[in-house]
N, C-alpha and C positions, 0 to 999 in steps of 0.2 A: 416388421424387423425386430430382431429380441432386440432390445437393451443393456448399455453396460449397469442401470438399477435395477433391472427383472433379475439380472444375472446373480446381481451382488445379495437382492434377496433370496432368492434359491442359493445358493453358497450359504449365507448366514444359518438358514434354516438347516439343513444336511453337515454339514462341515464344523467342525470343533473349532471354539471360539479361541482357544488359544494359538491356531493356525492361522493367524489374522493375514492382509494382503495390506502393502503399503497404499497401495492406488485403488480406486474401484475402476480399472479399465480392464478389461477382460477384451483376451488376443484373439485374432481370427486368423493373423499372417504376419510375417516375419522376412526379412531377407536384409544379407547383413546387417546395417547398425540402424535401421529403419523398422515401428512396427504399428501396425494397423488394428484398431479395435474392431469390435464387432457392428460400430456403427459406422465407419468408414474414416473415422480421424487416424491424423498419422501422425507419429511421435519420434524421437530422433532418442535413441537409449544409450542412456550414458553410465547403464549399471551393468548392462549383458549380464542377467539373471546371477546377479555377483560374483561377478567375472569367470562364468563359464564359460559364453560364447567366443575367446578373445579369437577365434577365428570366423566372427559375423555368426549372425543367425541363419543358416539353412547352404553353407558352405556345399557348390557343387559336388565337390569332391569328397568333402565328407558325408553328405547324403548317399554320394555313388556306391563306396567305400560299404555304408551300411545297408543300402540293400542290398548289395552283389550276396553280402553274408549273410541277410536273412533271408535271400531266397534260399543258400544250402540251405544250413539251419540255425536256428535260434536260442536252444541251448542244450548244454548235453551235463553242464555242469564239470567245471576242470579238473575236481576232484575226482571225478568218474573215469568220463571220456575225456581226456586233454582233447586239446586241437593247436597247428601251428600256429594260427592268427595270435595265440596266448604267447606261446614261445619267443614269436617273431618280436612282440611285442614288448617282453622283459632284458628280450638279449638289446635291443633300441633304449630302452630308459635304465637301463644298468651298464651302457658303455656313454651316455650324456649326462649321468648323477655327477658333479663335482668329486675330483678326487681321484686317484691314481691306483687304491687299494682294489682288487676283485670284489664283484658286489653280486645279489642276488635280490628278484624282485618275489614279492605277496600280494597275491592282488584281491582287491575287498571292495564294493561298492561303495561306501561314501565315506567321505574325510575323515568322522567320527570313527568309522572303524579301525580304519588306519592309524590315526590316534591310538585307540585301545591296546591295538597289538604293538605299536612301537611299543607302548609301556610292556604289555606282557614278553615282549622278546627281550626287551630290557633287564628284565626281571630275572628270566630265567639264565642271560648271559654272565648274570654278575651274582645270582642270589641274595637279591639286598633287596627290600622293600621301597627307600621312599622315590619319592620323584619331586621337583622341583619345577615349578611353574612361574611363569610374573604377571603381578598384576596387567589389568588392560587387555592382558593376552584371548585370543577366543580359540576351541579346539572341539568344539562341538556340541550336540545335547543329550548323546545317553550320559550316563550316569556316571562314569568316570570322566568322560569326558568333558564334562557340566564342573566336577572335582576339578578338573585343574585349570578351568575357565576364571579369569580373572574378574572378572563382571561380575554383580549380582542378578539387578534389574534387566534385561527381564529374563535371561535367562536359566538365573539358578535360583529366582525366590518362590517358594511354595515346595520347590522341589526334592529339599532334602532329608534322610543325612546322605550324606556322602560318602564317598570312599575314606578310608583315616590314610595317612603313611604321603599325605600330599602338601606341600608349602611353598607358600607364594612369598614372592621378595619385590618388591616395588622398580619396574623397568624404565631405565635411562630414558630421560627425557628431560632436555635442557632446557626447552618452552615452559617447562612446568620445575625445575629448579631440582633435578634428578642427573646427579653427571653419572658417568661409567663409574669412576672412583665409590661415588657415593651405592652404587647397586651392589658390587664387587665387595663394601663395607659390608652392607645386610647379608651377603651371600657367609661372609666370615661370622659375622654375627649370629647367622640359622646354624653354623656348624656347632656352634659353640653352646647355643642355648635349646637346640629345638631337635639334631640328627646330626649324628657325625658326618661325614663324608665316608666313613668305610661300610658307611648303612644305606648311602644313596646310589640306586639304579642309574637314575637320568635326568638329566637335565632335559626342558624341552622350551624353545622359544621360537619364535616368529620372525624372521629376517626385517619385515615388515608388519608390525601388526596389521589386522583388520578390522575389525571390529574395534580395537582400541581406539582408533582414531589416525591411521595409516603414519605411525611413529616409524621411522627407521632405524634400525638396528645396526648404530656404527657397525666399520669394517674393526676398527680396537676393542669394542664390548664382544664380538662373537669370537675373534681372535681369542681373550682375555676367557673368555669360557671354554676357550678349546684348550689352551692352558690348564684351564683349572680341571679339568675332567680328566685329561692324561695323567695328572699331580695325584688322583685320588680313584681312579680307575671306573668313572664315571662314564658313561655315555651318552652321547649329545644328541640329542632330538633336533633337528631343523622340520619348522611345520610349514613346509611350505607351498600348502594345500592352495592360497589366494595368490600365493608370486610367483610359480611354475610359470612354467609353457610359452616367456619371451614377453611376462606381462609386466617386468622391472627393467626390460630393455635388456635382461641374457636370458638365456633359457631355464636359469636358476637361480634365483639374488645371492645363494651363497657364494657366485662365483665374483662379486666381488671383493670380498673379505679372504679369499681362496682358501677359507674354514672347509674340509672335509667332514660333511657329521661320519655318527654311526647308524646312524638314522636318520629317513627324511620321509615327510609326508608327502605324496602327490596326490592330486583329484583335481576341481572345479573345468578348467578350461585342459584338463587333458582329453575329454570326448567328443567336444565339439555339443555337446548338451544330454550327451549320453550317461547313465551313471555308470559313474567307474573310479575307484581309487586304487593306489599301491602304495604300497609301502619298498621302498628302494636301502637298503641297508649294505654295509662290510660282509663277506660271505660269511665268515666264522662268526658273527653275532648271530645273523639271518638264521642259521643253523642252531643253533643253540635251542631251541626249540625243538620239540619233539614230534615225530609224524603222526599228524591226526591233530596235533595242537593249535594249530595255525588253518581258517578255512574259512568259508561261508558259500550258499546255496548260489548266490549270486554271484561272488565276487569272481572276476573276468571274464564277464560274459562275451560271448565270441564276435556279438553286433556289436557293442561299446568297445573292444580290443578293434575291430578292423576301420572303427569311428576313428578311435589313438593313434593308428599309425598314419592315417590320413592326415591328421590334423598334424602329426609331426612332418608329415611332406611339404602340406600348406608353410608352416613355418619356414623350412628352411627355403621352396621354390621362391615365395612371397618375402624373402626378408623381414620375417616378419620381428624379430629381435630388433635390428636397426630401427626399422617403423616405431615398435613402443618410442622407442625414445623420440623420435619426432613428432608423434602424437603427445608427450607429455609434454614438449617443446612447445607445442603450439600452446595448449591449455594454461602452462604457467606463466607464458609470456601477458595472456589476456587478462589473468588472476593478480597476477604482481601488480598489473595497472589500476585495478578496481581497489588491491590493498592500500595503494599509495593515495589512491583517491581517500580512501575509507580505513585508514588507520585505527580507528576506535573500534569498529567493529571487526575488522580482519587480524588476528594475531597473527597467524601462521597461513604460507603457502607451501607444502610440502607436495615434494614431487620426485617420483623416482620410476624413470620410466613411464610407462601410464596408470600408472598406481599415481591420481593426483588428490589432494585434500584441502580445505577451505576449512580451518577454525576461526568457527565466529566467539565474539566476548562482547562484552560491555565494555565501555569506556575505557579500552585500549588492554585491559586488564586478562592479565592471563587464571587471572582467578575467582574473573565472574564469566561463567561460560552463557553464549547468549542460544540459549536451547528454544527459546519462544520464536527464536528470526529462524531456526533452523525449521521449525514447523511450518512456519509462513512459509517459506519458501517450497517446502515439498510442498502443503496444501495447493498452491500454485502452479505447479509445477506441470498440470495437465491442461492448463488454461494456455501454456506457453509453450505444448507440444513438447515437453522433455520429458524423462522418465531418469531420476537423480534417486542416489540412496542416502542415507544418511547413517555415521559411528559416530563414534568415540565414547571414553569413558561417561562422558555427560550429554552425549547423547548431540552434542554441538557444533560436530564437525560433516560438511558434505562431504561426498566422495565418490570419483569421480573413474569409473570403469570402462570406459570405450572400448568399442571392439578394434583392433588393431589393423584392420582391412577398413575402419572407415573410412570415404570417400572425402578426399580433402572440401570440395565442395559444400558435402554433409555437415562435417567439422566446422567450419566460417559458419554456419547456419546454426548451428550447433550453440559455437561461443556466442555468437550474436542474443541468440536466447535466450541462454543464461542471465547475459549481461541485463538484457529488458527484464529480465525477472526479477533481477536482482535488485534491481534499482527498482521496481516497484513495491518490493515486499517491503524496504526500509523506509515508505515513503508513514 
């Protein structure tokens, strides 16, 4: 029988070291929120490949969905040959984008690209250079998108320079002594010292960060931005590549701030684990670009399109929006009790939909973040049959991804887990 250490040494050897894997378990099978190594352990996944799978791992219907279209065919390239499954597919996520204005969709294989060209459709709608990002924020690793990544470690040290014409302003966060007021200050403050506002493209932020540490983005701060972008002719990026697809408990977190961006990311759990992203925008921005300016070899490929529109079936047959929230319901009810237990080490439970997070500290302290408990606990973590991720800025927050079809059953087994684990890491 291979092993998951045979494995992980062939991996090491072939595979670039800075492609690192959080776990050394290596999959053989998968079926919704359950997954099995290649030596027969089974694991309950609380991360669904960072929140791709939110409609389970190996979804009937989305399986069905992607053969039916790879036996026609597999790609022809949209730029060439369109095909409906594409069409079908933008006229569905251009009448569900938040917002009442006529939209049009771009479609591009992963979040980072999507990213990129928000910024270039940006660019070209407004002819202004800079862009505006917030700290904590995460939007990818090519090279612009690394630019307006709030983070350093690990993903922009060694890597630069960067793009110029990009500035970060530090994002509302009350935990950490950050109000709306106080960001909305620096935003005045960048106009003043660093780029006018008649020089800036776009604003771009995260409803929910991810990577940040799963910060919510009041419904007054994205308001308060959408303000300010009309005031100065600005265009608002919503990236909301990890909160799509019913994984904040709507099918778009911006709906509920009922912030219209001009722009908005989608990808992770729109293919059901297929790649695929789009970019969803206002028509006359979308258009502002020029034909031939906007594209890639991959982007909307016909198997990940007919993956999409499966998965939006799933969603709406399965309720699957209502579920996030019951899913998050359940998780925070178990997390609040281990906080009240464990005040010193628990600052925050943060939860929005199933988007749920666990900031750990020291001695109650929002300003000793306890990053050594958060390793124990992943190191752990496959002793206790879960599979958990870990953000935030210091690296000290769990977070908590379920696929939204988990089996309540699973879920009790699930919490139960955690809790053993948890209570053994701090021993």
């Amino acid at each position: 029988m291979t092993t998951n250490n045979q494995l992980q040494q062939r991996k090491q050897a072939v595979i670039a070291r800075g492609q690192g894997n959080v776990y050394p378990v290596y999959v053989a099978k998968a079926r919704n929120s359950e997954v099995w190594d290649v030596e027969g352990n089974r694991y309950i996944d609380l991360g669904t490949g960072i929140a791709v799978c939110n409609t389970g791992h190996s979804h009937p219907a989305v399986v069905s969905a992607a053969t039916k279209q790879l036996q026609d065919f597999s790609h022809t390239c949209v730029m060439v040959n369109p095909y409906e499954v594409a069409i079908e597919l933008a006229e569905r996520l251009t009448a569900l984008a938040p917002g009442s204005s006529p939209k049009k969709a771009l479609f591009v294989s992963t979040g980072a690209e999507a990213v990129e060209n928000c910024v270039k459709i940006a660019r070209a709608a407004t002819g202004r250079r800079g862009v505006i990002a917030f700290t904590g924020g995460f939007h990818g690793r090519t090279n612009l998108a690394m630019g307006l990544t709030g983070k350093n470690a690990p993903y922009k040290s060694n890597f630069g320079p960067f793009p110029a014409d990009i500035y970060h302003v530090p994002f509302p966060n009350e935990a950490h002594g950050v109000s709306v007021a106080d960001t909305l200050g620096y935003l005045k403050h960048l106009f003043k010292a660093s780029i006018e506002p008649c020089d800036v493209a776009a604003i771009i932020v995260e409803p929910v960060q991810g990577e940040g540490g799963f910060y919510i983005a009041s419904p007054e701060f994205l308001q308060a931005l959408r303000i300010l972008c009309d005031e100065y002719g600005i265009k608002l990026i919503l990236d909301e590549i990890q909160t799509g697809f019913a994984r904040t408990g709507r099918m778009f977190c911006a709906e509920y701030s009922g912030v219209e961006a001009d722009l908005m990311t989608m990808a992770k759990g729109i293919a059901g684990g297929l790649p695929l992203a789009v970019v969803v925008g206002k028509a006359e921005v979308m258009d502002a670009a020029h034909p031939g300016g906007l594209g890639g070899t991959y982007g909307g490929s016909p198997v990940a399109c007919a993956a999409a529109l499966a998965v939006l079936q799933v969603i709406e047959d399965e309720q699957l929006v209502h579920r996030a929230r019951w899913v998050g319901e359940k998780f925070s009810a178990t997390l609040q009790i281990l906080q009240r237990e464990f005040p010193e080490l628990i600052l925050e439970v943060r939860q929005l939909g199933a988007m749920i997070a666990l900031e750990l500290v020291s001695e109650g302290d929002a300003n000793k973040p306890n990053t050594a408990l958060v390793q124990r606990i992943i190191s752990l973590a496959p002793e206790y049959g879960v599979i958990l991720l870990v953000c935030g800025y210091y690296g000290n927050v769990i977070r908590f991804l379920p696929a939204l079809t988990i089996e309540e059953s699973v879920l009790d087994e699930a919490l139960e887990r955690f809790e053993n684990l948890f209570r053994r890491a701090i021993v």
